[in-house]
Each structure stands twice: as C-alpha cells, then as structure tokens.
C-alpha angles and dihedrals in degrees: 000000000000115000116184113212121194116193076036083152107062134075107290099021084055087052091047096047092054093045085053106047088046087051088058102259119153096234140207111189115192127192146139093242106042095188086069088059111111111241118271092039114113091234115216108191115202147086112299074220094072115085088207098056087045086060087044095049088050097040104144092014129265142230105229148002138219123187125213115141119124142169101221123227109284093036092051087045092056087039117039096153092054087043092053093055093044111038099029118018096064084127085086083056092055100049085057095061095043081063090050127113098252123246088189123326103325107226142172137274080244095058095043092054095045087051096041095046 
C-alpha cells in the first residue's frame, strides 16, 4: 500500500512516517523542508500550494492520504492567504488525486483514520 503524508516533516508527521515505513508501507512524504523527512520515505520538497509538486508527490498513484501540513499560528497569522492554501483548501489536493493514475483505490486522510481506528 502507498500512503502519501504531507507535513511529512514536522513532529508527528515525522513519527508517522517512520511507524509506517517500518510497518511496510510504501511512503511519500511531502514538506516544505525534505531534510526533515524519516529514512525510507520517498521525500517530495516543495509547497503543497504548487500544482506541479502535488503531481510530483502522486506520481504512480497512491492508496491513501493523510493529510498533516500546516502553517502554525504566527505564520498563518502573517500569511492568511498561504494558510488558507495550506490548512484549509486540500480539497485542490484531492482533486488532484482523484485525477491520478491509481496505485490501488486513492482515498482520504478520513478514510485512512476511520480504517485504521
């Protein structure tokens, strides 16, 4: 299975990343800063914001998403519109997804958590 992580850089997508590639998963990790990316993820750098490093990030399809950037509070304060693209309009990513070659049946973060609960 592929699971796609954005935010795959900070602190709990870092921990996730690294529970799921020891599990086995297959694993893209997306984030504004790579290097913060665990070992044994594929690591896409780049703004969520930017349609080419979405199609990047879901070259060859994936299984599931979940989804974990985030612009923290001052940040998002200084910069509503980024926040908004990044903390709110996923739906673009999504759509995006929806649009991917499959790699099995792409689903949401929702979906995943429900599944894996």
């Amino acid at each position: 299975m592929k699971i796609l992580v954005t935010g795959a850089g900070g602190f709990v997508g870092r921990h996730l990343v690294t529970t799921l590639v020891r599990a086995g998963y297959e694993v893209v990790g997306i984030d504004a800063a790579v290097g913060a990316i665990p070992a044994g993820a594929h690591a896409v750098e780049g703004d969520l914001g930017d349609r080419a490093i979405r199609r990047q990030a879901i070259d060859g399809g994936c299984d599931r998403l979940v989804h974990l950037a985030t612009i923290p509070g001052g940040a998002a304060e200084a910069d509503p519109e980024a926040s908004r693209r990044i903390n709110i309009d996923i739906d673009q990513f999504r759509q995006s997804l929806s649009a991917a070659p499959r790699h099995g049946e792409a689903q949401s973060d929702t979906d995943f958590r429900e599944k894996a609960l």
